[in-house]
C-alpha positions as CSV (number, residue, x, y, z in Angstrom):
1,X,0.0,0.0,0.0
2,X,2.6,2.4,1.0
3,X,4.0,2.1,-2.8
4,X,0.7,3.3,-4.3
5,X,0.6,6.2,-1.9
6,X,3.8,7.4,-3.2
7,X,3.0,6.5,-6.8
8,X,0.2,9.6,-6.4
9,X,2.9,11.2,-4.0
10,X,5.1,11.9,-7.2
11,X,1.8,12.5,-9.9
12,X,1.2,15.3,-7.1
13,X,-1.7,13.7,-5.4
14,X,-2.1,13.4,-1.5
15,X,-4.4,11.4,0.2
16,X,-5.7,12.1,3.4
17,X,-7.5,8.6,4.1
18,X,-6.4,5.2,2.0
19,X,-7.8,2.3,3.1
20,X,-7.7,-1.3,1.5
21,X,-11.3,-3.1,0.7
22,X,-11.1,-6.5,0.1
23,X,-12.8,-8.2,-3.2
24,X,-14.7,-10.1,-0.5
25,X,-16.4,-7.7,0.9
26,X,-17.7,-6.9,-2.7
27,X,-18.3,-10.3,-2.9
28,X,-16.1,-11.5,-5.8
29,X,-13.2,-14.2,-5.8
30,X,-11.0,-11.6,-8.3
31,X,-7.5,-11.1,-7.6
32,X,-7.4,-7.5,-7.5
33,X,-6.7,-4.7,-5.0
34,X,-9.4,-2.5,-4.2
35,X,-8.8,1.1,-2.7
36,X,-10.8,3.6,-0.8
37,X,-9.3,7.2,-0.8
38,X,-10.0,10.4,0.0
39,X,-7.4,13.5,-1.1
40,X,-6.9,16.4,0.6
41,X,-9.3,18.5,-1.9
42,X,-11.7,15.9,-0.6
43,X,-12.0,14.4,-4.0
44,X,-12.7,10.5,-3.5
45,X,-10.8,8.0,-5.6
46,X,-11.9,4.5,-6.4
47,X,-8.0,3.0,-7.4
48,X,-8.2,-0.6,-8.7
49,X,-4.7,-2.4,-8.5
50,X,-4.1,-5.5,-11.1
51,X,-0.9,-7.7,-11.6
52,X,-1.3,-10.2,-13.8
53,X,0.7,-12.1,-16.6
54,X,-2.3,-12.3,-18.9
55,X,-3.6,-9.5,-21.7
56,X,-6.5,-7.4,-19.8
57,X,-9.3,-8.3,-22.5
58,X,-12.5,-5.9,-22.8
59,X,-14.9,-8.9,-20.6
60,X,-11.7,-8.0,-18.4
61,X,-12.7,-4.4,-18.5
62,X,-16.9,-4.7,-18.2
63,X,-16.0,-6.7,-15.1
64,X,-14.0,-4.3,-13.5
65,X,-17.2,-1.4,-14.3
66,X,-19.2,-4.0,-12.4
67,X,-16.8,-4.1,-9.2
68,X,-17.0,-0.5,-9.2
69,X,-20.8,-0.3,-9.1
70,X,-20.6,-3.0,-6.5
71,X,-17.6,-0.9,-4.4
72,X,-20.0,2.1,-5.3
73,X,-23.0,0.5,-3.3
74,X,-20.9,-0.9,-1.0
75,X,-19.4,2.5,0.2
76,X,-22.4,4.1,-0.4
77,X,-20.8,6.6,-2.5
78,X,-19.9,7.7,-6.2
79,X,-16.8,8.1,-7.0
80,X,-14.7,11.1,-8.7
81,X,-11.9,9.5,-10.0
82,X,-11.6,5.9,-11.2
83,X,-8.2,4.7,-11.4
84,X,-6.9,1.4,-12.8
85,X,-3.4,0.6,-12.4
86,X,-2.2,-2.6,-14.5
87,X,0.9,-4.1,-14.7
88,X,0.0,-6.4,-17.6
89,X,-0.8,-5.5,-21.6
90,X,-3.9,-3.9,-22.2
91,X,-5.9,-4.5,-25.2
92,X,-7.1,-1.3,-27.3
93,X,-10.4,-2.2,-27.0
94,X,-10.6,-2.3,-23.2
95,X,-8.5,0.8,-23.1
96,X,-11.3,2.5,-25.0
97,X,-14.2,1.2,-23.2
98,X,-12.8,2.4,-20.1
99,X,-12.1,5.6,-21.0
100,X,-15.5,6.2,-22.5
101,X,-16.4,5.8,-18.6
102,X,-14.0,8.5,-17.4
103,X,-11.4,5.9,-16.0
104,X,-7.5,7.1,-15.6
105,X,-5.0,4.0,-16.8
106,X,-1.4,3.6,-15.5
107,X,0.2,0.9,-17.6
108,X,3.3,0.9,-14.8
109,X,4.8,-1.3,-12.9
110,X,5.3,-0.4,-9.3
């Protein structure tokens, strides 16, 4: 966690509450880590962490719009910024879709 928190540190972002929700709570099995935060603008981020070794396919991406609706309801609120950070190829496609929806994508490793 403390990685991500300096990855916005250096994109000039400070949060002022971060905290972890596990894909349990949202009720899915996904491997995938699921943020909470709150800047000091009091913006609220929803921040979606993926490592995997496969291509992240659009299904991949309509999925991942689901979770948020779930982490929406969960939370009981809507989000400003949706963040995806991947560490694995993303197809054009999914890349697309997702920014339709107003999601940021950080193809880095970190």
């Amino acid at each position: 966690m403390k990685n991500i928190t300096n990855f916005f540190t250096n994109k000039q972002i400070i949060f002022s509450s971060f905290e972890c929700v596990e894909p349990k709570e949202l009720k899915s099995r996904k491997k995938i880590n699921i943020f909470h935060a709150l800047d000091i603008n009091n913006k609220y981020y929803a921040i979606f962490k993926i490592d995997s070794k496969s291509r992240f396919l659009t299904k991949n991406a309509e999925e991942l719009h689901l979770l948020l609706d779930k982490l929406i309801t969960h939370k009981d609120h809507n989000f400003k910024f949706k963040i995806l950070i991947i560490s694995s190829p993303i197809c054009s496609k999914a890349k697309e879709f997702l920014k339709k929806l107003k999601w940021t994508i950080y193809e880095e490793l970190i």
